[in-house]
Structures are given as C-alpha cells and as structure tokens.
N, C-alpha and C positions, 0 to 999 in steps of 0.2 A: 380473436381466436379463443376456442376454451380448452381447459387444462383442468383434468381430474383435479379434485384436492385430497389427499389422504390424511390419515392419520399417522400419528408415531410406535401405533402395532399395527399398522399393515391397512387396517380398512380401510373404507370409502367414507369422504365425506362432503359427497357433491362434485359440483364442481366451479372452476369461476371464470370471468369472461378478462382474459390481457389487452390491451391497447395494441393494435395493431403498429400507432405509430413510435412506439417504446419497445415492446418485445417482438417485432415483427420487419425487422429492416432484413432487405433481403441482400443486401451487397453487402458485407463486412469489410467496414474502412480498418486494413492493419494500421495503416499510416497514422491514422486518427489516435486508437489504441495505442502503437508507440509513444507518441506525444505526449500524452497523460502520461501515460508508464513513467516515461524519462522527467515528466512535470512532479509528479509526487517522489518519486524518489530524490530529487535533486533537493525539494524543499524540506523530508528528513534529513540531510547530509548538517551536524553540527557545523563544521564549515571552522572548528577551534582548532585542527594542524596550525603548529606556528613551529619556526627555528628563529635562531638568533641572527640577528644582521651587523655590519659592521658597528655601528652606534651601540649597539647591546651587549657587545663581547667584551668584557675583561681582563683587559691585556694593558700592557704599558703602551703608551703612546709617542715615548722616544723610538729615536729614528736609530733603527739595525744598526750600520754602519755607516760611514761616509759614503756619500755619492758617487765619486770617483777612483779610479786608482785599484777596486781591490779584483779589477777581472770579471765579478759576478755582476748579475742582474739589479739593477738601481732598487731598491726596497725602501718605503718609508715608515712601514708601520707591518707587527706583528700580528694582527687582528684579520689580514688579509684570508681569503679561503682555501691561498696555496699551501698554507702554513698548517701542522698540526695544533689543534686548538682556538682554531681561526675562526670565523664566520660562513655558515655555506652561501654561495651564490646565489641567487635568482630560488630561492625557497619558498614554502607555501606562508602563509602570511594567512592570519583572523579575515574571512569573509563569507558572505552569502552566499549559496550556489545556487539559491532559487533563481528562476525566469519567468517572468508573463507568459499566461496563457490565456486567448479570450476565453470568457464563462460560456455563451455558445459552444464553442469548441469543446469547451469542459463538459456540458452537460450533452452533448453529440455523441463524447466520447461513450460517457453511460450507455447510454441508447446500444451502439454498438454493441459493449459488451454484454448487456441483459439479453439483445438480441442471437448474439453470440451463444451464448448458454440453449437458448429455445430452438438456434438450428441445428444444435448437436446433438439434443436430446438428452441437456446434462440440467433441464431448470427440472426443482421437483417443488410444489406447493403443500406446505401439511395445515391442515386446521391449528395448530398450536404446539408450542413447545412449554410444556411445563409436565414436571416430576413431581409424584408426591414424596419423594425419597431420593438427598443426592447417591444413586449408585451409579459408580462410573461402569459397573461390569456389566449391570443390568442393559444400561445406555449404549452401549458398544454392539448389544447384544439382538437389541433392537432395530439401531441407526444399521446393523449389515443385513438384516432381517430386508429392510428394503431399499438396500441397496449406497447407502453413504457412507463411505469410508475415508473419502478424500473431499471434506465438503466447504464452504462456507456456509451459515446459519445466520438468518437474517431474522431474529426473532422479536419483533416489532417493536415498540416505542421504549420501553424495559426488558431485561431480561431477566428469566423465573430463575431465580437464586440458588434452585435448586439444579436445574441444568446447567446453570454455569457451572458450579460446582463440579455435578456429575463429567461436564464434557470438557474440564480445563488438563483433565490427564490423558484423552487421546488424542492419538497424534494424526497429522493432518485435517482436525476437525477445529475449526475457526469460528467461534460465535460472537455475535454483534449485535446493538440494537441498530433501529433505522438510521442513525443518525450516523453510524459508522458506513454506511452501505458506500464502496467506491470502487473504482477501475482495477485496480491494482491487485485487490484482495478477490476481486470476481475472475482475473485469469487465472490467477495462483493455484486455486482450486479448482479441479477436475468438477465439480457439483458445486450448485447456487440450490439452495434451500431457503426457500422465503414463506413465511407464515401468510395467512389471508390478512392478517393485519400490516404486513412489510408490503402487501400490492395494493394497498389501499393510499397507504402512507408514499409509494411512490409515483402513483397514479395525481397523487394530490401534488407532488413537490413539483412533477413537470407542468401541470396547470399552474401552478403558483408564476412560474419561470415564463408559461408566454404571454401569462397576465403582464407581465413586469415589462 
C-alpha cells in the first residue's frame, strides 16, 4: 500500500510504498496485543516489595507464658503476625514478575499493532523530524497544524536534539529512536508518527527476523 509522506509544515513530500505483510493485517488479534501489553508491563515491575517475615522481626524469642493453666491460647513466640509488631503473613517477598513470551509472538504482536494504527487512519509518515531551533511553542504549533496532538514519534536511528528538546514539554507527544519502537507505546497513543527512515529501519528489522 502507499501512504502520502509529508512534511513538519504541512507539505507534500512524496510518497512511500508499506509492506503489506507488516502494516497491512486485516484482522486485529486483541488477544495477541494483550499479551505483549501484559509481557512489557510485567517485565518493568521492579518486583523490590518486601515485608518482614517471622526470621526477620525483632523480638524476643522467650516464650509468652506457660503452656498450660492460664485459659488463653498456647503462644510460643511474640514475632507471630497476630501480635502487634509481629511479622505479616504470606507477604510479597524480592522477585521477578517477568514471563516468557515466544519472539514470533513478540514480533506478531508489532505487526498487529502498526497494522492497527493503518486501519484507523492514526499512521502519519513525515519526511523528517529535525528543528533548526529547540522551540517548544513553535513545535506544538506545527505538530496541531497537522494534526498530532496525542502521538508517538518515531524519529529514526537518532533523534535531532533539537526536537527532543522542543517536544520533551508537550504533553501526550512521545519521541523515540527506532530502537525504542514497541507495542505498548504504539497503543497508548492515539497517533504513530514514523519518519521515512523509522519504515525503512522497520522494514529491514522484520527481514532480519525471517532471515533468522
């Protein structure tokens, strides 16, 4: 399929031809999308909640009172969690919350969502993003001119230091080089914005993947 390419004031600059079998899937797997979703989120999660457990609380380790005889409940130790000061029960504990995801699966998931974006009519292609001056007012000024207000910016192998700059104080607008490009940050955003260098760069990564 082709896709206008414009510029960052509005014109025209060409256009370029998408992969059918990358931005072209016509059934959007939610299921798929979930997956990821729940696969990158879970692998941010530091996973460092910890409480203290019985071994960890400091408390005396003599025994309450006798066993027998006083009426009440048999107790041997003040550390227990019915006790104030005690240890909590069954509490979260240092671990991982990542899970396996096949890489297939993983790079499926892409597909869907680039495809996602092309059947809603939210992908926009610009020949390039670079500023000769970080202005964020300018940039703002521009990006509603045609239309991105809620985007993600995929602005190829680096990004122009000057648009970082410019675009790091509005809000909703997400930049990245290609190497950030993923599932997660392509729903979030209402708009995927990918430079003619971010389709070339992804064009190439999925050849790489069935080379392999």
């Amino acid at each position: 399929m082709k896709l206008d390419v414009i510029k960052l004031d509005g014109g025209k600059s060409g256009s370029i031809e998408l992969s059918d079998e990358i931005f072209g899937l016509e059934e959007i797997r939610g299921d798929i999308l979930q997956r990821m979703v729940t696969w990158q989120l879970a692998k941010r999660r530091a996973g460092t909640h910890k409480v203290q457990v019985r071994n960890e609380v400091s408390r005396t380790s003599k025994k309450m009172y006798k066993q027998k005889g006083t009426g009440g409940a048999r107790h041997g130790s003040r550390r227990a969690a019915q006790f104030v000061g005690g240890a909590r029960a069954h509490g979260p504990v240092v671990r991982s919350h990542a899970f396996g995801l096949p890489k297939k699966v993983r790079a499926l998931a892409l597909r869907h969502a680039l495809s996602s974006k092309v059947k809603d009519g939210s992908l926009i292609v610009v020949d390039t993003v670079s500023l000769k001056d970080p202005k964020t007012a300018a940039l703002r000024v521009q990006l509603g001119a045609i239309g991105i207000t809620h985007a993600l910016v995929i602005a190829g192998a680096e990004v122009d230091n000057n648009f970082k700059l410019a675009a790091r104080n509005i809000p909703n607008v997400d930049v990245l080089p290609n190497a950030g490009l993923n599932v997660y940050d392509v729903l979030r955003r209402r708009t995927l914005v990918l430079t003619k260098d971010a389709v070339e760069a992804i064009n190439a990564r999925f050849q790489e993947k069935e080379a392999a």
